[in-house]
MDTraj code that builds the backbone (N, CA, C; nanometers):
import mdtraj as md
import numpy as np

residues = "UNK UNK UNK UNK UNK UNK UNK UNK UNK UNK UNK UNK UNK UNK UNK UNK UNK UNK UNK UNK UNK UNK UNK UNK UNK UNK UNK UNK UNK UNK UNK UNK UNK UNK UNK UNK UNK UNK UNK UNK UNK UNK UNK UNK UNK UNK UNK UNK UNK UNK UNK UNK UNK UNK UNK".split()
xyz = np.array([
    [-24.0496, -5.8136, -7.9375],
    [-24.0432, -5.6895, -8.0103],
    [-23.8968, -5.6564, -8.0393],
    [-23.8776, -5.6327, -8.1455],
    [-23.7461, -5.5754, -8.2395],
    [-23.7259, -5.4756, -8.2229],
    [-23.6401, -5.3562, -8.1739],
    [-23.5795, -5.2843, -8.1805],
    [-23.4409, -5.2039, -8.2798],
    [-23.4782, -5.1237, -8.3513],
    [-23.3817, -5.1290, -8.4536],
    [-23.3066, -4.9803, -8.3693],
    [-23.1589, -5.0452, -8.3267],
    [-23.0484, -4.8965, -8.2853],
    [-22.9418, -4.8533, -8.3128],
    [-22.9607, -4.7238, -8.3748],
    [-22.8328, -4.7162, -8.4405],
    [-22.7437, -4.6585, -8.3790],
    [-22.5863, -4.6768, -8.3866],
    [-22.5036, -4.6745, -8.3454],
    [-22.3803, -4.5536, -8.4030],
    [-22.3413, -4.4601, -8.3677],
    [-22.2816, -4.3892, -8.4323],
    [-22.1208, -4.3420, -8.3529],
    [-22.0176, -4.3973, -8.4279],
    [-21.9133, -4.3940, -8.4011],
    [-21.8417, -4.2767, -8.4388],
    [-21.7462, -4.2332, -8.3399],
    [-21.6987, -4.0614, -8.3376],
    [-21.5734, -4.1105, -8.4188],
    [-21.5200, -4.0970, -8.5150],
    [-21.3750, -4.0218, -8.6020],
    [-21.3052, -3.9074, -8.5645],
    [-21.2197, -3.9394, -8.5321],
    [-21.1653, -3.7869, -8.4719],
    [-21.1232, -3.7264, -8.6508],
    [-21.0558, -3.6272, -8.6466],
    [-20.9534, -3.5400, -8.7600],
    [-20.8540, -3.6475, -8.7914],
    [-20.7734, -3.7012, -8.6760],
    [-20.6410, -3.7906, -8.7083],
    [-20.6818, -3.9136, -8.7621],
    [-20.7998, -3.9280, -8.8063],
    [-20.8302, -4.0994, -8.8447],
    [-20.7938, -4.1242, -8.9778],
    [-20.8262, -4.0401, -9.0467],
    [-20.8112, -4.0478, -9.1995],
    [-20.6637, -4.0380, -9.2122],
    [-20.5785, -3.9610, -9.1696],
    [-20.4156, -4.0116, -9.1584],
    [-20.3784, -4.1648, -9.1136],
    [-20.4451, -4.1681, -9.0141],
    [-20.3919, -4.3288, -8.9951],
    [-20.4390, -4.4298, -9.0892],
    [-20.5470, -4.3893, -9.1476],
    [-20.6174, -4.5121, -9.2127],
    [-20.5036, -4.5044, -9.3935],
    [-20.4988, -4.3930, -9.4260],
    [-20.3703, -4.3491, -9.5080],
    [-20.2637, -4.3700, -9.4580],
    [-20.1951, -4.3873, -9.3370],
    [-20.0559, -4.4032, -9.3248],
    [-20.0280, -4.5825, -9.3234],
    [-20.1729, -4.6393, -9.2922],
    [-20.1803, -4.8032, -9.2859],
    [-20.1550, -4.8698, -9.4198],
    [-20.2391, -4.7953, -9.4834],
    [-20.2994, -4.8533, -9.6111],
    [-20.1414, -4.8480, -9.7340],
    [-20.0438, -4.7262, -9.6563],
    [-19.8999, -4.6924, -9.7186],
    [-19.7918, -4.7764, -9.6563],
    [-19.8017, -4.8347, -9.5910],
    [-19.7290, -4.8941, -9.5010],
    [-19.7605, -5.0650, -9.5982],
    [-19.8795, -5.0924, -9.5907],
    [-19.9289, -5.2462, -9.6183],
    [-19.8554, -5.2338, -9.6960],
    [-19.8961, -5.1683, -9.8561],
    [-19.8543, -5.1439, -9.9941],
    [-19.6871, -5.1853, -9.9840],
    [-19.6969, -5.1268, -9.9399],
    [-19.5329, -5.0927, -9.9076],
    [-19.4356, -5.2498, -9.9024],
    [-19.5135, -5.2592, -9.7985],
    [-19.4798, -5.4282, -9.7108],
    [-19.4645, -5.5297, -9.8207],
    [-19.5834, -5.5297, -9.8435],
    [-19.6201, -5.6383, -9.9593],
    [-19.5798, -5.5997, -10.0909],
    [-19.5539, -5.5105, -10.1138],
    [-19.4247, -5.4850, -10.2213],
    [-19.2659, -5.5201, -10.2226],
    [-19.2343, -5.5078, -10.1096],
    [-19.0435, -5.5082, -10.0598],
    [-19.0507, -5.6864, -10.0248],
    [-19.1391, -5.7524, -9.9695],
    [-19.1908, -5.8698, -9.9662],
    [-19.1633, -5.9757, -10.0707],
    [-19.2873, -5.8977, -10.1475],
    [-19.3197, -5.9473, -10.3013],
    [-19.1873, -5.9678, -10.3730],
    [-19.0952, -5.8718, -10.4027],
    [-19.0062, -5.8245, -10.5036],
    [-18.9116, -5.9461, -10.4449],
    [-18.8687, -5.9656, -10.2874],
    [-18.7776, -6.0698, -10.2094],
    [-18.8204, -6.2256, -10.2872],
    [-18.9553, -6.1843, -10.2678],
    [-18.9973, -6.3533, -10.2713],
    [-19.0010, -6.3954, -10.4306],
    [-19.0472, -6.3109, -10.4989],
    [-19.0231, -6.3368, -10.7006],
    [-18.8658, -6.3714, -10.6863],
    [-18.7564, -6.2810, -10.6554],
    [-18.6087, -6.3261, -10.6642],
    [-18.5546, -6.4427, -10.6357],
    [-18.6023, -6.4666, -10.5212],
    [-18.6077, -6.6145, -10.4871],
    [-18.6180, -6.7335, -10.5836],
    [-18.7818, -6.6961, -10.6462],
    [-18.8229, -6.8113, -10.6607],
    [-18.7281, -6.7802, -10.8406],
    [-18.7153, -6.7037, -10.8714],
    [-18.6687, -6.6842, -11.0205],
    [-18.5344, -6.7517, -10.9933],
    [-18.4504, -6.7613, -10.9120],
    [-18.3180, -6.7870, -10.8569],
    [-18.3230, -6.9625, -10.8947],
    [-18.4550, -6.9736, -10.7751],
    [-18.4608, -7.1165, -10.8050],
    [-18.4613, -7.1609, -10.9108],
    [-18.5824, -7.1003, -11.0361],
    [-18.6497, -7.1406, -11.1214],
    [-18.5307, -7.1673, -11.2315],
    [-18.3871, -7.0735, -11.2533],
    [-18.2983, -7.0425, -11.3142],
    [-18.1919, -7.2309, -11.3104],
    [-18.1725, -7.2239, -11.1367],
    [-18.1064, -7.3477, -11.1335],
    [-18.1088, -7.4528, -11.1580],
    [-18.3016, -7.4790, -11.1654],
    [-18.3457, -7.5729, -11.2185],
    [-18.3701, -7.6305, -11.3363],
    [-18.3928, -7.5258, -11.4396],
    [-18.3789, -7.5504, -11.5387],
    [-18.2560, -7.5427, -11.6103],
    [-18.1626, -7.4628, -11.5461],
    [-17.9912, -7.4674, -11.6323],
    [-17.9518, -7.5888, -11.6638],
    [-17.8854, -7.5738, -11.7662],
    [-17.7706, -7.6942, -11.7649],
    [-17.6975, -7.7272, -11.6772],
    [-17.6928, -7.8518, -11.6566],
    [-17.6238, -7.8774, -11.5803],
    [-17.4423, -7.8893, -11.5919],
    [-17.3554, -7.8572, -11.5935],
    [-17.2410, -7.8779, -11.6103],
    [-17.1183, -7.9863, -11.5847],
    [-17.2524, -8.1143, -11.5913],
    [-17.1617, -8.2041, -11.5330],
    [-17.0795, -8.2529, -11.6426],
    [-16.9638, -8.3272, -11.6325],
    [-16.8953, -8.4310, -11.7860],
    [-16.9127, -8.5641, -11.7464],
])
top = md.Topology()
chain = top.add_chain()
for i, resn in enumerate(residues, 1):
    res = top.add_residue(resn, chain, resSeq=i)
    for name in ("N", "CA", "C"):
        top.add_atom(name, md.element.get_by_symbol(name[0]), res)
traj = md.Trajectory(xyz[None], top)
């Protein structure tokens, strides 16, 4: 026999701040991240294709 039980988890008031202060934080991260790692690779992408300046 199956039993179906449901389960009900308490949220306080402060949850919805944290789940907003996480979700601002990630964004965040993976933005200052992002912006590092495009420079990079544009840096590269620049050297590689330049002329080269040899004679």
């Amino acid at each position: 026999m199956i039993r179906a039980v449901l389960h009900f988890a308490y949220l306080d008031p402060n949850m919805g701040s944290l789940v907003i202060q996480s979700l601002v934080g990630i964004i965040a991260g993976v933005g200052l991240f992002g912006r590092r790692a495009l420079r990079g690779f544009a840096v590269h992408l620049r050297t590689l294709f330049s002329k080269s300046k040899e004679k």
